[in-house]
KELUMPA-765213 format. One record per residue (C-alpha): x, y, z. Coordinates in steps of 0.001 Angstrom, whole numbers, padded with zeros to 6 digits, always signed. Example, Ala and Ser with C-alpha at 12.3 -4.5 7.8 and 13.67 -1.06 7.14 Angstrom:
<recs>
+012300-004500+007800;+013670-001060+007140;
</recs>
This chain:
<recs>
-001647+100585+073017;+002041+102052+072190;+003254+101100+068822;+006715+098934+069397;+009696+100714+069327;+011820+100583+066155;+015389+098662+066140;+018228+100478+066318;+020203+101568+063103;+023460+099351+064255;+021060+096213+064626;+019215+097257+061086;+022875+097527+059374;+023941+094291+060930;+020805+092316+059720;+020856+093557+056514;+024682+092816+055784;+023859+089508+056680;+019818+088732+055130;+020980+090437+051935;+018642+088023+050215;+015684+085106+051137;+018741+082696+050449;+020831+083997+053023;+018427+082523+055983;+019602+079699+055520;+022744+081009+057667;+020755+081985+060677;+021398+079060+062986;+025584+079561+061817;+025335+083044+062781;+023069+082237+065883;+025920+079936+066841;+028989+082681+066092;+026988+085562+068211;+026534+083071+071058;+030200+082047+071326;+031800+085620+070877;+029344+086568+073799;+030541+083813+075927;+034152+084717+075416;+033544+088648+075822;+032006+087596+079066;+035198+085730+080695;+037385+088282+079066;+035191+090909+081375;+035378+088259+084725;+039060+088162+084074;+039442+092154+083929;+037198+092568+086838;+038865+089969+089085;+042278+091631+088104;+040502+095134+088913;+039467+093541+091948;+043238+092185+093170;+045085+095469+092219;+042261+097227+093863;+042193+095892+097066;+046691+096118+097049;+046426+100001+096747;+043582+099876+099190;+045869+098300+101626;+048883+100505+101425;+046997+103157+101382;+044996+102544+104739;+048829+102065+106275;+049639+105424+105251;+046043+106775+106551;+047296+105066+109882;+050919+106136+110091;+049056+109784+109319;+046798+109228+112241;+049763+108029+114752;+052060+111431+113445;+048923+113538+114651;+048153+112004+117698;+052078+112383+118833;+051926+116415+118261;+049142+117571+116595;+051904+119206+114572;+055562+118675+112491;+058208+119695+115079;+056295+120802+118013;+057681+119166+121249;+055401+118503+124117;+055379+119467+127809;+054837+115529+128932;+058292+114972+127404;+056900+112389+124682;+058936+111646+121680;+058609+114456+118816;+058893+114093+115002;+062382+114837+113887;+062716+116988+110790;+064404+114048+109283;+061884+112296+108846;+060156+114549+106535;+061747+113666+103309;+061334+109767+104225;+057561+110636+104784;+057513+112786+101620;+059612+109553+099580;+056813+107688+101056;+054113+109648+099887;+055858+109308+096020;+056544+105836+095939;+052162+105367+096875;+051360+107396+093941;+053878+105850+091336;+052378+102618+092839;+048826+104036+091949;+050400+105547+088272;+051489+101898+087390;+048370+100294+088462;+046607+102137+086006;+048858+101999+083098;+049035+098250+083971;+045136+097857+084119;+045072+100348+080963;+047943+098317+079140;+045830+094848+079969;+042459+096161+078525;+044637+096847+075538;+046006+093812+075372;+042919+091787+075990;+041545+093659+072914;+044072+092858+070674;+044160+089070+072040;+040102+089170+071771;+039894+090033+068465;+043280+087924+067090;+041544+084652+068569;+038163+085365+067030;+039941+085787+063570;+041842+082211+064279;+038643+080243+065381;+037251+077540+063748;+036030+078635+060518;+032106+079888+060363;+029324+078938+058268;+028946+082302+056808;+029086+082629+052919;+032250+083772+051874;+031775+087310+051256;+030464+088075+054761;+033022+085650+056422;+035719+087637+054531;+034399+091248+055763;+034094+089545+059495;+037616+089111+059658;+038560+092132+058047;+036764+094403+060814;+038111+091913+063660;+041680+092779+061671;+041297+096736+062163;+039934+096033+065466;+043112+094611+066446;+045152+097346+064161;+043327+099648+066806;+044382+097743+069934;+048053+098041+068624;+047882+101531+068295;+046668+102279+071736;+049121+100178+073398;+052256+101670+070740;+050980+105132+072253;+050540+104256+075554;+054130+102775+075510;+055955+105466+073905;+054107+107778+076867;+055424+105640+079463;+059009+105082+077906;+059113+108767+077047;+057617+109678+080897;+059099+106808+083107;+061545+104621+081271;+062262+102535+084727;+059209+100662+083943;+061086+098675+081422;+059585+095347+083267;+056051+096560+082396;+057203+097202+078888;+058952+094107+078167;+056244+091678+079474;+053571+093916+077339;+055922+093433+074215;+056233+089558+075054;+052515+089163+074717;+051788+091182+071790;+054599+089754+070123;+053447+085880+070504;+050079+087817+069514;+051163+088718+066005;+053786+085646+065746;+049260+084657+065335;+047589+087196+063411;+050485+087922+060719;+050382+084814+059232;+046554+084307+059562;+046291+087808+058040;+048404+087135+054912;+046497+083452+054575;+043505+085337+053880;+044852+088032+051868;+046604+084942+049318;+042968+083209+049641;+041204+086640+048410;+043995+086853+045470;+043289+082981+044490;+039867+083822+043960;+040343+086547+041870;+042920+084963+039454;+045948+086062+040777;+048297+084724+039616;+047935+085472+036142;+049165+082316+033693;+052691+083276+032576;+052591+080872+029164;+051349+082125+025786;+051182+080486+022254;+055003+081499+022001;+056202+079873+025194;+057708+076459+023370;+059871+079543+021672;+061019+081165+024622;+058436+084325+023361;+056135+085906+025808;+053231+087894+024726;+051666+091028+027037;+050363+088989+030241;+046631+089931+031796;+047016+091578+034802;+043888+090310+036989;+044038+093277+038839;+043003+096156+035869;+039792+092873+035048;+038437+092742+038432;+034926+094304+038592;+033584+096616+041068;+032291+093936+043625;+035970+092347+043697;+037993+095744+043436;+035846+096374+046501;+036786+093286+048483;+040150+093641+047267;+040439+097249+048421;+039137+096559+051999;+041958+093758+052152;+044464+095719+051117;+043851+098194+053185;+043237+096004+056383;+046765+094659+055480;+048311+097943+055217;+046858+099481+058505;+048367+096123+059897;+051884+096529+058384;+052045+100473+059314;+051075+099225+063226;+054101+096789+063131;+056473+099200+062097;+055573+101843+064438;+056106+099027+067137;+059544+098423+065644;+060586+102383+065421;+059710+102475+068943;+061590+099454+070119;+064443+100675+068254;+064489+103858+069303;+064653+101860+073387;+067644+100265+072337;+069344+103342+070567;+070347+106406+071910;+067997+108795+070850;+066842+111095+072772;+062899+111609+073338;+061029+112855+070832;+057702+114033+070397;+054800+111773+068776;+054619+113166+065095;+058392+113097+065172;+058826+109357+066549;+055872+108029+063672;+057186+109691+060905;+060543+107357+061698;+058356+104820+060359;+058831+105132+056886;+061905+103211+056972;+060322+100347+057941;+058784+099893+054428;+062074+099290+052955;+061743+096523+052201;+058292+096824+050278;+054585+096402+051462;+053358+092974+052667;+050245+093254+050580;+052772+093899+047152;+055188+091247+048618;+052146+088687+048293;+051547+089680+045002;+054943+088520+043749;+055544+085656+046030;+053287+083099+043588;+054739+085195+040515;+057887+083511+041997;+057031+080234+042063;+056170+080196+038315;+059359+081575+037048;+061403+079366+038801;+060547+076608+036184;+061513+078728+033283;+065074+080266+035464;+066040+076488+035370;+066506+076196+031956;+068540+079162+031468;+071236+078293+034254;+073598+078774+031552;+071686+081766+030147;+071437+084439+033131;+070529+087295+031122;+067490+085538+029699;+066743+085528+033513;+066935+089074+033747;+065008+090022+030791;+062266+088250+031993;+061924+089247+035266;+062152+093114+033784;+059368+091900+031207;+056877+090533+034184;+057704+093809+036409;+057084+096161+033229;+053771+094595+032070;+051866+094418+035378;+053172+098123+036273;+050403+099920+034810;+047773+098110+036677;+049726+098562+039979;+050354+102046+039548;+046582+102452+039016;+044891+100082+041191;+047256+099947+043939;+048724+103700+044381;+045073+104806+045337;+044975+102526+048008;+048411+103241+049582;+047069+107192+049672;+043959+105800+050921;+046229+104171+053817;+048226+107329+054198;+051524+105804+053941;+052995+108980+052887;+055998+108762+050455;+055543+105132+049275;+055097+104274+045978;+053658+101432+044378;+055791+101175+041821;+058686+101275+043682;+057304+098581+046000;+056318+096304+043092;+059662+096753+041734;+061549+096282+045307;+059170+092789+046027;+060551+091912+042128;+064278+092238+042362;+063670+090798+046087;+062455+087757+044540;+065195+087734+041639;+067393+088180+044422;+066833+084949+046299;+066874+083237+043423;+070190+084036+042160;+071230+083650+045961;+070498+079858+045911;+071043+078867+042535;+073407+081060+040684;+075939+082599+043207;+076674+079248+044856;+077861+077528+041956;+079787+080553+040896;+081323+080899+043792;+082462+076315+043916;+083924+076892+040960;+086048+079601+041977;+087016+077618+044835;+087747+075045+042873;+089180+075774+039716;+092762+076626+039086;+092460+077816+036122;+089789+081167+036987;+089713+082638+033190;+086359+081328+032846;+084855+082085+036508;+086452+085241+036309;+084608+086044+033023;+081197+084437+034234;+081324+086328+037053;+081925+089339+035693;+079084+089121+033347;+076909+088284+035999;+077716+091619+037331;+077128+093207+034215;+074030+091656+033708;+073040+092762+037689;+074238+096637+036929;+072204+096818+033816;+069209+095208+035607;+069500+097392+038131;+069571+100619+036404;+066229+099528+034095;+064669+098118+037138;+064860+101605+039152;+064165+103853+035581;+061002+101793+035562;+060383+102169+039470;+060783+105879+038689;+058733+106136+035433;+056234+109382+035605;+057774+110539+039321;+059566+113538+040098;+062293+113293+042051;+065126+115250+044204;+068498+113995+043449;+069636+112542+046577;+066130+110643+047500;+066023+109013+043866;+069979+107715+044396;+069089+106613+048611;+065896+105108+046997;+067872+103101+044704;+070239+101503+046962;+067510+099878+048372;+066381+098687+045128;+069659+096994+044114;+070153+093428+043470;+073615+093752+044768;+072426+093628+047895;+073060+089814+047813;+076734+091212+049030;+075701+092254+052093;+074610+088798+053406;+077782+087270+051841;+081164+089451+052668;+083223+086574+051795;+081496+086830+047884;+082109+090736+048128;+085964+090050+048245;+085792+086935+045582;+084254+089689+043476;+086277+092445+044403;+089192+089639+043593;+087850+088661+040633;+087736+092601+039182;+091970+092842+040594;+092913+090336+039105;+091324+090827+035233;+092549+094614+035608;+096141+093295+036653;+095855+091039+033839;+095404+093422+031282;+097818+096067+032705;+100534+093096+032360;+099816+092553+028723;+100141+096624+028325;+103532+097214+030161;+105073+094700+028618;+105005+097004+025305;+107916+099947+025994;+105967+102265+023522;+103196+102609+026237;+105617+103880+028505;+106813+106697+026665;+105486+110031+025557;+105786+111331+021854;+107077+115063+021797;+105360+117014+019295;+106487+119727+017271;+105933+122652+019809;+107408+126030+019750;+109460+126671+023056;+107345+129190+024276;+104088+126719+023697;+106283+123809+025697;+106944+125857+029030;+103515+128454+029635;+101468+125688+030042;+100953+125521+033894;+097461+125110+034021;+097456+121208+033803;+094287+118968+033545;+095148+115892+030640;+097122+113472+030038;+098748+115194+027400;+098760+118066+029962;+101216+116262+032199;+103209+114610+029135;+102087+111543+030842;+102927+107871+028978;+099641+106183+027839;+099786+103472+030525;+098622+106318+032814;+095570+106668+031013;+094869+103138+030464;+095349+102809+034317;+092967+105558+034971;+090181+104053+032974;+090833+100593+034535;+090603+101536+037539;+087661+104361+036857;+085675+100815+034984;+085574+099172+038812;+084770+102274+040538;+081973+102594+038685;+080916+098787+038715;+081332+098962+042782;+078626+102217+042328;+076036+099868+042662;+076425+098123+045616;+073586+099609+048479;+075996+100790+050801;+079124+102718+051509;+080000+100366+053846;+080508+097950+050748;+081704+100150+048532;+084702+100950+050887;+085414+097132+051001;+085058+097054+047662;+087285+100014+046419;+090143+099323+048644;+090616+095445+047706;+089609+096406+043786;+090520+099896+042645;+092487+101028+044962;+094957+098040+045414;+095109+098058+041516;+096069+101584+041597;+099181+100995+044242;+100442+098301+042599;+100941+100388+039323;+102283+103038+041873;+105301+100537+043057;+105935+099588+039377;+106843+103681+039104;+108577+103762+041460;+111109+101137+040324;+111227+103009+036833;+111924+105860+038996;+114819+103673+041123;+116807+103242+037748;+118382+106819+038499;+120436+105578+041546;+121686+102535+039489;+123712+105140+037748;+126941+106644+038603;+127547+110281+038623;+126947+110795+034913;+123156+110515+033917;+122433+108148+031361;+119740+109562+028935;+117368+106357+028834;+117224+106451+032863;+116721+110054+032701;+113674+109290+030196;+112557+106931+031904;+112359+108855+035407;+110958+111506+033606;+107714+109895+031943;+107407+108204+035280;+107055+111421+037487;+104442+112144+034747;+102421+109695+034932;+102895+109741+038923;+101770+113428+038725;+098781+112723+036202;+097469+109715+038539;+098108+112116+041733;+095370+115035+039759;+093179+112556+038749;+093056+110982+042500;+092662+114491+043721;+089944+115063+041081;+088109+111682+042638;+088585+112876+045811;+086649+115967+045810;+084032+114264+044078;+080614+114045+046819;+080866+109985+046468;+084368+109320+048257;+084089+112523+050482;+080981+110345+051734;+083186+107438+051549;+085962+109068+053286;+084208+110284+056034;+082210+107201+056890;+085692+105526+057132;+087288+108357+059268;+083758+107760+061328;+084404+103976+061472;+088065+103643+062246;+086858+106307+065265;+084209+104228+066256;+087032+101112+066428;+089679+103243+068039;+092500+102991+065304;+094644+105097+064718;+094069+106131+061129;+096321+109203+059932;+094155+111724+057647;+095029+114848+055677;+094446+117941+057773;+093347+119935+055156;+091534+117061+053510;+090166+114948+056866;+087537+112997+054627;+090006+111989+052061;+089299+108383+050680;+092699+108491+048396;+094725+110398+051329;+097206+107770+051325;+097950+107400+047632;+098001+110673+047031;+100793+111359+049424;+102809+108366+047961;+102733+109831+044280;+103432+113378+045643;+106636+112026+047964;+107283+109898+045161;+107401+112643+042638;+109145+115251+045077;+112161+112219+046066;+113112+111930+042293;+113112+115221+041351;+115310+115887+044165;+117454+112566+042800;+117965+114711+039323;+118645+117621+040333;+120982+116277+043196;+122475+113896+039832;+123023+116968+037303;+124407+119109+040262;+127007+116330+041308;+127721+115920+037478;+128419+119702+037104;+130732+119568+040308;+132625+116962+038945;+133237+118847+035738;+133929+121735+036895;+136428+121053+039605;+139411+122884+038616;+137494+125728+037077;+136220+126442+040167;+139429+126154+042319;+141113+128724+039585;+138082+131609+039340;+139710+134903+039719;+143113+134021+038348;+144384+135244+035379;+145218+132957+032780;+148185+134099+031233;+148577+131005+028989;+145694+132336+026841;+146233+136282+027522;+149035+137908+028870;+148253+139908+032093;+148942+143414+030732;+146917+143217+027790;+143194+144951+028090;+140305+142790+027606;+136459+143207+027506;+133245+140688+027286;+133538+141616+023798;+136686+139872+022808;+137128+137612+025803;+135935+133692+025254;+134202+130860+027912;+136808+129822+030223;+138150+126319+028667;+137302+124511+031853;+133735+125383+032246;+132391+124615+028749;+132018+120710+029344;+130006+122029+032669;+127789+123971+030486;+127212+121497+027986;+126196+119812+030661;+123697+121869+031961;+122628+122616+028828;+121494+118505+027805;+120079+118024+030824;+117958+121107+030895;+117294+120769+027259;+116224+117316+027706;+114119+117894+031350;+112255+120634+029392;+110839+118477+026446;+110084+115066+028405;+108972+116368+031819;+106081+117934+033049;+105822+121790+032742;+104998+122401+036488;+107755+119923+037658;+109974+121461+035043;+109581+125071+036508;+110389+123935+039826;+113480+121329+038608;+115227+124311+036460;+114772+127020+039789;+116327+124459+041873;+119065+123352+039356;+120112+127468+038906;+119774+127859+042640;+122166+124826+043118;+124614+126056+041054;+124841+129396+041617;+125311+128498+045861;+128192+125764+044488;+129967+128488+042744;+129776+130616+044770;+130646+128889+048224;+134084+127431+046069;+135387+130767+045685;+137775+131111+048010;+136735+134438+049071;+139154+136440+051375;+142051+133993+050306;+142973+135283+046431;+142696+138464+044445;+140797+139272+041483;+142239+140639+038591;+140686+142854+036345;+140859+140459+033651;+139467+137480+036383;+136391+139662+037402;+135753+139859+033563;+136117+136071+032645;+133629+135546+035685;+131475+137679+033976;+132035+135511+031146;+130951+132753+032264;+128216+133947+034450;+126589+135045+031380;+127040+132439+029339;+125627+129726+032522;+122462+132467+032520;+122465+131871+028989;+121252+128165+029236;+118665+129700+031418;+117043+132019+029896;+114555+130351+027280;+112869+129366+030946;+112674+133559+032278;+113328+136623+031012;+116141+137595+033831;+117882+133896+034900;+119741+136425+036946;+116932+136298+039979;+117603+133197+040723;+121818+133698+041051;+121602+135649+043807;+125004+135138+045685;+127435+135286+041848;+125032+138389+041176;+125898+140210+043998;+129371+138591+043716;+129713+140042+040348;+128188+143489+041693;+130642+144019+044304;+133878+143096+042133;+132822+145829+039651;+132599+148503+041999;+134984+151148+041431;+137929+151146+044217;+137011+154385+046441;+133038+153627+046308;+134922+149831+047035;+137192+151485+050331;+134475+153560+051337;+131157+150527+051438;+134291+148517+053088;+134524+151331+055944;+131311+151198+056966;+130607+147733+057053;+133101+147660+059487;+132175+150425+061743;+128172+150920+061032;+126006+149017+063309;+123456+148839+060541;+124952+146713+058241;+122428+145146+056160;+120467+148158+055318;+123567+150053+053903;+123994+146669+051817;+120480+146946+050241;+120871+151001+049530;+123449+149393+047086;+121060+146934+045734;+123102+144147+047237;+119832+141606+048769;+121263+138457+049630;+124789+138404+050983;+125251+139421+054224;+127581+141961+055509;+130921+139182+056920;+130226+138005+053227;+130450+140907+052023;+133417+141903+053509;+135137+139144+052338;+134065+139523+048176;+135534+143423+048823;+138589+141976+050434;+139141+139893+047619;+139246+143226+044747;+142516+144644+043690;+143009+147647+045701;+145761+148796+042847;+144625+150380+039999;
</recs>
């Protein structure tokens, strides 16, 4: 007689996971019970398949026996396509080819969505089959074995979602018009998991209850508002329990990482996004752990509920709020960085972190609170108060307290991890506990208020004090007060210290508005904080500017000072915006507002050398603004110089015989300033003097260039060339005086002549002895090259009719 055959090694595993022991036989009849009813249900789920298989089966076998027919009728009719038959019957058209070859399609796309459909429902079925079986009435298994049930019955169904994610990616990659088929697999797996999630997160709290978690947060200290180093449960479980914990946590994971695959691909439906290949579309799954790991999520949530009793005593206190929630992060880290980061390797969730997950489930749970109980009252009191010195100064603490936590929240979250730049700053946005101001716009602009209106408060306070406006001159040499181009400080620019304090102001809520998550907000932020601040103190220069057309002709030296350390400061502010604005925070800005006022279709004007600029438009006030009063003084100290030297001008080339008689010899030597142009120089010379030690050294440049060049066209086009006739001793006193106005000029250059082109030449031609005078006279009126045989004489800038008329005005006697 045969000996019997052995059981098989699944059945021998199986019994001995559950008759462990003598004691555990006791559980036969439970487990009798559970084997009996998961039979019974695996048994209608297989009736209901076959029927299905049975209904969709006999469809396709009844369109396709109507195309075997309509085959049989096209042979019968020819025996061919297109042949035409002696008896005269009917032949097949060649048009009706492609309707027989559309027919032929639409059969076998039939027959392709049959079987995704019957593939798609054994899918389903699995993942229903094994969500129920988790849900069912609670067995009589012992704890332990109950618990490792439902943790295979959870991968089981981690499974079933990942067969139908793929098998819906390849039909929404392969043929998106089955969107029907999609959605109504989506509807069921979704009121599937609106099941399982919540069962699956019931068990995983029920396995952390039974292992101590969580830890007791009072100590002998508490009554003093002292807490000692905590326990962490999770570094004291032993091997059995690290075990069950592991399996849990890993269950849980697999779970989480199948959910966000399904919402990559759903998202990547309603985007877009063109088609990508499978590697490609799961890696897009790592931003769906933003917002931390379920199974790290559940290990804060009953932290919460704790501290919530000790937050309500320090309503009044937030930063005791703060320090503790740091303190409970910090202590437990080591034992989540060792305990935890194993597993999420073990899970292959490639770049997460635990301790940036236990950190991102703390300041999440931080954040809520402050989000019912601190912000709301804040934000009442704003609204209600009139008097906002106090709210304002809460809530700016509050923020203080929220920057600081932030930054030792994410130094901790980064503790012992190497990190590229850019991914350690996109990591910590989504760390920040200023996130709160993306749910709440309306608290973004009380804050952003709030900030405007303490900086406008102080800047009051500091204009009100003249000395801030003003610039102390320090004992330079000349040649130290103009070289200095190359401008970069505040001293630099000979800028008045309000500049400064404006810069730091306004550089103090930049830097504040650095921590909110995302540039979306910090746009918002800048432009009703900084930025507003910042053209309001524009608007206040210009009307310190404006006090130069309150004048009359003459101008008054405290206007002129006044203008002066105004265009400073307006030129400091414009380097330090353009400074900003090459910095890679506002070119990100800038660009995701060019990209957003595109997307909205207005009609935003942007620099065209700068198209990302964030400070575009304040830049190109302060520049216009500084351009429009330098233009006002020089156009002031011209007019002031015209009116001074009105007769002098109408009388240049005369001889004044009051002074010296017009037969007596004279040279630059012996002859003095015409009377009538000193008061013009002294003119020149204050103003210039003046410009040089209060303004800017780049503005100055330019200012002095334009003054000379204005002066030496007025003189110039006054002469009433053609009309008089120089005198020997008038061509010297114009000489005369043309040195002594390039006098006043020359501390600035060492030949003031370059830039008085037209008296120059003037000058050049009156000198000119009177046959080289006859002869250059000849040929500019009979040469056809006229200009050229001007600059063989070194004359550059007056034209040949000009010329003509300066030689026409030279004695032609003696």
């Amino acid at each position: 007689m045969a000996s019997p055959r052995p059981p098989p090694a699944s059945l021998r595993s199986f019994l001995d996971a559950h008759f462990a022991s003598p004691e555990d036989l006791a559980s036969a009849p439970a487990l009798a019970e559970l084997l009996r009813r998961e039979c019974v249900g695996l048994d209608a789920s297989l009736r209901r398949l076959e029927a299905q298989l049975a209904s969709v089966s006999a469809s396709w076998l009844a369109r396709s026996a109507g195309a075997r027919a309509s085959l049989r009728r096209i042979r019968s009719r020819g025996g061919g396509f297109g042949v035409e038959e002696d008896d005269g019957e009917e032949t097949l058209r060649s048009a009706e080819l492609p309707a027989l070859v559309q027919e032929i399609h639409r059969i076998d796309a039939i027959r392709l969505y049959a079987e995704a459909a019957l593939q798609l429902e054994a899918f389903v079925g699995n993942l229903e089959d094994a969500t129920f079986s988790i849900v069912r009435q609670a067995s009589k298994l012992n704890l332990s074995s109950e618990m490792q049930w439902k943790q295979e019955k959870l991968l089981q169904a981690v499974d079933a979602m990942r067969d139908i994610e793929l098998e819906l990616l390849r039909i929404s990659t392969n043929r998106p018009q089955w969107t029907n088929l999609i959605m109504a697999v989506d509807s069921r797996v979704d009121k599937t998991l609106a099941i399982l999630r919540p069962k699956a997160l019931t068990d995983y709290r029920a396995l952390l209850a039974a292992l101590g978690w969580p830890p007791s947060l009072s100590s002998p200290d508490a009554a003093n508002n002292k807490y000692s180093e905590i326990p962490n449960p999770l570094i004291l479980m032993n091997e059995a329990n690290k075990e069950k914990y592991s399996q849990s946590f890993l269950a849980l994971c697999a779970l989480q990482h199948a959910q966000a695959n399904r919402e990559a691909r759903q998202c990547q439906a309603k985007g877009a996004s063109a088609s990508m290949s499978d590697s490609k579309y799961f890696d897009k799954t790592a931003a769906c752990f933003d917002n931390g790991l379920w199974a790290i999520d559940e290990l804060v949530q009953p932290i919460a509920s704790r501290l919530e009793y000790h937050f309500a005593k320090w309503s009044e206190q937030p930063e005791f709020i703060f320090a503790l929630v740091y303190k409970i992060a910090r202590d437990f880290m080591g034992g989540v960085d060792d305990i935890l980061q194993p597993l999420i390797d073990r899970a292959r969730l490639v770049g997460l972190s635990a301790k940036e997950s236990w950190v991102t489930g703390m300041v999440k749970m931080l954040l809520g609170y402050i989000e019912r109980q601190i912000f709301p009252v804040l934000v009442t009191s704003y609204q209600a108060t009139d008097d906002k010195f106090e709210v304002h100064s809460s809530w700016m603490h509050l923020n203080d307290l929220m920057i600081t936590f932030d930054k030792r929240m994410q130094l901790l979250a980064d503790s012992g991890i190497q990190k590229i730049a850019s991914i350690s700053e996109g990591l910590s946005r989504s760390l920040s506990v200023f996130s709160i101001y993306s749910e709440h716009s309306d608290w973004l602009h009380m804050w952003a208020g709030v900030e405007l209106n303490s900086a406008q408060h102080k800047l009051k306070s500091e204009m009100e004090d003249e000395i801030n406006w003003s610039y102390s001159i320090k004992e330079l040499g000349l040649q130290e007060i103009t070289s200095n181009f190359l401008l970069s400080t505040r001293e630099d620019y000979k800028a008045p210290t309000i500049s400064e304090f404006v810069v730091k102001t306004a550089s103090a809520m930049i830097e504040r508005g650095h921590a909110l998550p995302n540039k979306g907000l910090r746009i918002q932020y800048n432009r009703s904080s900084s930025v507003q601040f910042l053209n309001d103190f524009f608007l206040v220069l210009r009307e310190r500017c404006e006090a130069l057309q309150l004048t009359n002709t003459a101008l008054e030296d405290d206007s002129l000072l006044k203008a002066s350390f105004a265009i400073n400061a307006a030129r400091y502010c414009e380097y330090v915006l353009r400074e900003w604005d090459d910095d890679i925070v506002f070119l990100e800005m800038g660009a995701h507002r060019k990209h957003v006022d595109e997307g909205q279709g207005q009609d935003h004007k942007h620099s065209a050398q700068h198209p990302c600029s964030f400070f575009g438009d304040e830049i190109a006030f302060l520049a216009k603004l500084g351009t429009d009063y330098l233009e006002q003084i020089m156009s002031s100290v011209l007019l002031e110089f015209e009116d001074l030297s009105c007769d002098y001008v109408q009388n240049i080339g005369l001889p004044n015989e009051q002074i010296h008689p017009v037969d007596e010899v004279l040279d630059e030597e012996n002859l003095g300033i015409s009377p009538g142009f000193v008061a013009s120089l002294e003119v020149v010379r204050d103003r210039t003097t003046k410009l040089m030690l209060h303004l800017n050294s780049k503005d100055f440049l330019d200012l002095w260039r334009s003054i000379a060049e204005g002066l030496d066209y007025f003189i110039y086009s006054s002469i009433r060339w053609g009309e008089l006739t120089f005198s020997d001793q008038g061509v010297v006193q114009l000489r005369v005086d043309t040195k002594a106005l390039l006098h006043i000029f020359r501390p600035f250059c060492l030949r003031p002549e370059a830039f008085f082109p037209f008296i120059s030449d003037s000058l050049r031609l009156l000198a000119m002895r009177k046959t080289d005078a006859r002869y250059l006279l000849e040929v500019l009126k009979n040469a056809k090259e006229n200009d050229s045989c001007l600059r063989q004489q070194g004359l550059q800038h007056v034209n040949a009719s000009q010329a003509m008329k300066i030689l026409g005005s030279k004695r032609s006697d003696g």
